[in-house]
C-alpha angles and dihedrals in degrees: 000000000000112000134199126215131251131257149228109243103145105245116201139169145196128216124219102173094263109039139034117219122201134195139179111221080343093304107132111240106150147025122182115192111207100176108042131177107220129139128268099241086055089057100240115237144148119281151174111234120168117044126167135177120251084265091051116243115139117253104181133055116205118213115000133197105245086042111026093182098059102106113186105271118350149144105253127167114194100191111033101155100312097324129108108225089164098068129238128053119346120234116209132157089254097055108006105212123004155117107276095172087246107118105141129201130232100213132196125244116169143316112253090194141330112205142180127201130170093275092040155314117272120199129208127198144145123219130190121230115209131174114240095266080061097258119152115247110152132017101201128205110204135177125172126174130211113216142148124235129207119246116174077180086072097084097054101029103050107087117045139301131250099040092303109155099227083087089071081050090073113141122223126270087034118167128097135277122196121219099207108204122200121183122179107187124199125194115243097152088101102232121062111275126209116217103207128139147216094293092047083053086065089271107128124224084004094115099142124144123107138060101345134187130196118202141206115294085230088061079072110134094016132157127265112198130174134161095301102046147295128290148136130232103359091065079079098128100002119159113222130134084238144020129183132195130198122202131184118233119226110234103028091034089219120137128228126195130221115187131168128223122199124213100238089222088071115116104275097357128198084051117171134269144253103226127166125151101166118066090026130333112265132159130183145168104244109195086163096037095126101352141066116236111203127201131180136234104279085016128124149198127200119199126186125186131159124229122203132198123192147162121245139019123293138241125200090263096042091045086045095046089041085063108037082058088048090051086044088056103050095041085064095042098103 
């Protein structure tokens, strides 16, 4: 895979008590919001909406109708014991969906340390899972850097493929950044709970559960692509160390490109993905997608993935070279 390095935009951010924003030489790129005020039944949780590429075009959507608990980019577990951590009705093999009363809450706690550095800024912070009686369940470590990568694939790849003239629409500072994302979950919940997901609960093709992104509804109908090609709808489930997904923006008619990377340290890695172009673009990492996941009482799992934004469309060498930076990236994040 060939990589590229990574780069020196000064990344910065500002702290409201209840976000983090984020920018890149002042440009806003990120907010994350860490005290949210969502509803119960939503299972409230932190998240990063929005999120825009370097040039500046919006990549998430953050509670949509048809889901109202989808919430940008954000780590979200359906089936945990027999608690709901993703928001909205539970689907098990007993009831299929419905509301079980059993929407959980990933709660702050407090920031270890936020620091920026020349490449980035890392932030550290614990959180606290409860059920929705207030019971403990899960005490989360979580860290997630900020840092801009260099692309020399940016200039030609940021407007759209095939002659259209958007290319010519690019806004200025394009290129791509990564937010890498690390969670390490311990069970405090007192007795051994079992991650599955819809499909282990008998649901096919129904494997969410991880670090999961919603996209624009105007990304509908756009292209997957991974080391092996491009595609829609029959990369559900796939197995693969990176994917990648363009969209197409209303208005400038430009396209921007989220792809994931997994550390291939994870548990089971490489697990499978989330994938779906057609209804509305979504992508997610699926650890649980077909298979339960037990851990015991005192036990723990640690799960690291890369997320990059950039502007522009991909080709197979500037995917290739997008995760290999990515790769490059976690692999240095000590």
């Amino acid at each position: 895979m060939s990589t590229l390095a990574t780069t020196t935009g000064q990344v910065s951010h500002t702290d409201d008590g209840a976000a983090l924003a984020f920018t890149v030489d002042g440009r806003p790129i990120a907010t994350y919001t860490y005290r949210p005020t969502d509803d119960q039944y939503e299972s409230p949780r932190p998240f990063f909406h929005p999120l825009t590429t370097l040039g500046g075009d919006e990549v998430t959507i953050s509670r949509p109708w048809d889901h109202v608990w989808h919430k940008g980019l954000s780590w979200a577990l359906p089936n945990v014991g027999k608690d709901n951590f993703w928001g909205g009705a539970t689907y098990t093999r007993a009831t299929e969906y419905a509301n079980l009363d059993n929407n959980g809450a990933m709660t702050h706690q407090d920031f270890g340390a936020i620091e920026e550095s020349a490449g980035g800024i890392t932030a550290t912070e614990s959180l606290a899972w409860s059920a929705q009686d207030g019971a403990p369940v899960i005490a989360e470590d979580r860290r997630f850097r900020i840092e801009v990568l260099a692309d020399s694939g940016a200039a030609s790849s940021a407007g759209a493929h095939d002659g259209d003239t958007a290319a010519e629409d690019k806004a200025p500072g394009t290129g791509a950044y990564a937010i890498l994302f690390e969670t390490t979950m311990r069970n405090t919940s007192g007795a051994t709970i079992t991650f599955g997901s819809p499909t282990t609960e008998g649901r096919n093709n129904a494997g969410y559960g991880g670090l999961f992104w919603r996209g624009p509804r105007s990304f509908t109908g756009g292209e997957f692509r991974n080391a092996d090609g491009t595609g829609a709808d029959e990369f559900m489930g796939t197995r693969t160390p990176w994917i990648a997904f363009t969209g197409k923006h209303d208005d400038s008619c430009r396209e921007s490109t989220i792809a994931f990377v997994e550390d291939p340290a994870n548990p089971g890695a490489p697990n499978q993905w989330f994938a779906r172009s057609s209804m509305f673009a979504c992508l997610g990492s699926a650890p649980f997608f077909s298979a339960e996941v037990p851990l015991a009482d005192g036990g723990s799992l640690t799960y690291r993935y890369a997320v990059v934004i950039a502007d522009g469309g991909v080709d197979a060498d500037r995917a290739e070279a997008l995760a290999g930076a990515a790769q490059a990236a976690l692999a240095g994040w000590a």
